[in-house]
C-alpha positions as semicolon CSV with decimal commas, in nm:
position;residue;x (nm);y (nm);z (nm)
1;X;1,407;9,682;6,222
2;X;1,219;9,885;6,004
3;X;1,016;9,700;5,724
4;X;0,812;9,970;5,596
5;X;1,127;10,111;5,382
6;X;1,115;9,770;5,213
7;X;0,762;9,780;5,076
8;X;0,786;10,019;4,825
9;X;0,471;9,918;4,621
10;X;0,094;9,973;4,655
11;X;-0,144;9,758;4,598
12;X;-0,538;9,743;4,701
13;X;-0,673;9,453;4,965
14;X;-1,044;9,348;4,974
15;X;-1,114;9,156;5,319
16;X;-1,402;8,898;5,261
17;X;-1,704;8,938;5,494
18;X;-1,907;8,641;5,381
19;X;-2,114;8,450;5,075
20;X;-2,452;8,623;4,994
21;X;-2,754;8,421;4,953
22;X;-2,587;8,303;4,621
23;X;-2,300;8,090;4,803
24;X;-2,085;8,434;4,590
25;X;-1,820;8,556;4,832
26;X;-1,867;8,935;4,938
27;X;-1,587;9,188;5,059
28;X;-1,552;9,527;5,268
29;X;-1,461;9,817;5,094
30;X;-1,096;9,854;4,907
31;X;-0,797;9,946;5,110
32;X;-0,472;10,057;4,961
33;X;-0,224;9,893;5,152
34;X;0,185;9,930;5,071
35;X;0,370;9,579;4,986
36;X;0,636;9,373;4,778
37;X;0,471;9,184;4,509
38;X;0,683;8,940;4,336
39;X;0,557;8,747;4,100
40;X;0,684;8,414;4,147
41;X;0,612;8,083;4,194
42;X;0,621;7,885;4,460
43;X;0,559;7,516;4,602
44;X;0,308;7,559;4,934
45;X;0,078;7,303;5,132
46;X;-0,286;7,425;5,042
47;X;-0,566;7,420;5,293
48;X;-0,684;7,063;5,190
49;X;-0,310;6,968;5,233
50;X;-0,255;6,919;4,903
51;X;0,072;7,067;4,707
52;X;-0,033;7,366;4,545
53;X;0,151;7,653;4,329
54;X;0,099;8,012;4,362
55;X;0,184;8,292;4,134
56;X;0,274;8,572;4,344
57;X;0,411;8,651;4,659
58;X;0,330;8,948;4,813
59;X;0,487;9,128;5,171
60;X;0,306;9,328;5,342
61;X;0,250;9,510;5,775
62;X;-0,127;9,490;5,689
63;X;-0,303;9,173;5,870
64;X;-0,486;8,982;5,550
65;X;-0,648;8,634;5,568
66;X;-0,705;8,375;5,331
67;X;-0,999;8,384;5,061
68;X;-0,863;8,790;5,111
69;X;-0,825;8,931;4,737
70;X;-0,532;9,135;4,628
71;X;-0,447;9,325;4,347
72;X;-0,140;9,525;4,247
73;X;-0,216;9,884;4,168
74;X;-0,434;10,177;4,338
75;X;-0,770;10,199;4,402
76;X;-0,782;10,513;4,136
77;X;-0,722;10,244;3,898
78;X;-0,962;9,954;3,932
79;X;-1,125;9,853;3,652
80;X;-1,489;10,029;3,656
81;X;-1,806;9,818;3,703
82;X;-1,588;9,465;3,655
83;X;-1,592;9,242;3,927
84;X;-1,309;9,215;4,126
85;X;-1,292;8,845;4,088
86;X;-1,196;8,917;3,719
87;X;-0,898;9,106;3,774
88;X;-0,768;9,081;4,139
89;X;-0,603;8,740;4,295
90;X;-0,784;8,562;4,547
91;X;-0,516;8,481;4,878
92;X;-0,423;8,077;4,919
93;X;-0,227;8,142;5,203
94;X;-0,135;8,335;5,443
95;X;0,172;8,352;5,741
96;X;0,251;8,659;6,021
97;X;0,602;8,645;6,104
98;X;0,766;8,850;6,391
99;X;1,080;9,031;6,373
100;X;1,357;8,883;6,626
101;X;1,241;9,181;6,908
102;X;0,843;9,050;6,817
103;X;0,789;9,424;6,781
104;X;0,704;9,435;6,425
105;X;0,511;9,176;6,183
106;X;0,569;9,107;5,848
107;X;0,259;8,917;5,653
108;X;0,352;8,713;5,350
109;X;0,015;8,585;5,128
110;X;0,077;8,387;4,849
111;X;-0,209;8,415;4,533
């Protein structure tokens, strides 16, 4: 099954590497990545396991993680000098499913 003709958007993925000396949470370099991004809420366990609400789903064949940012555009159009804790949505969670063969993945993070 082919999922890539289904992800017809682009949006930009930051991968958190750590905290600095701050406790401030620092990230590699901006990919563009293609997706679905629906913004949408929806009813999720959180990692505390407490019921929490996100406001977007997004689909994607890139491997993410949580604490991950995301942020629907290109990397031509980030905001200049802002930080991109003001503008792009931090990942809550964060699932890999297989297609039926297991050949493929499809990653689903909710914001």
């Amino acid at each position: 099954m082919n999922m890539e003709g289904k992800l017809n958007q682009i949006c930009v993925h930051w991968a958190k590497t750590g905290v600095d000396e701050f406790g401030i949470p620092t990230y590699d370099d901006p990919v563009e990545i293609i997706c679905r991004w629906e913004d949408k809420t929806e009813q999720f366990l959180g990692l505390k396991g407490e019921n929490e609400l996100s406001r977007a789903k997004v689909y994607s064949l890139t491997d993410m993680a949580v604490e991950d940012m995301l942020w629907l555009g290109t990397i031509e159009a980030i905001p200049e000098g802002e930080d991109i804790r003001t503008f792009a949505s931090n990942i809550r969670s964060y699932k890999k499913i297989p297609d039926l063969q297991a050949d493929e993945y499809l990653r689903v993070a909710l914001l």
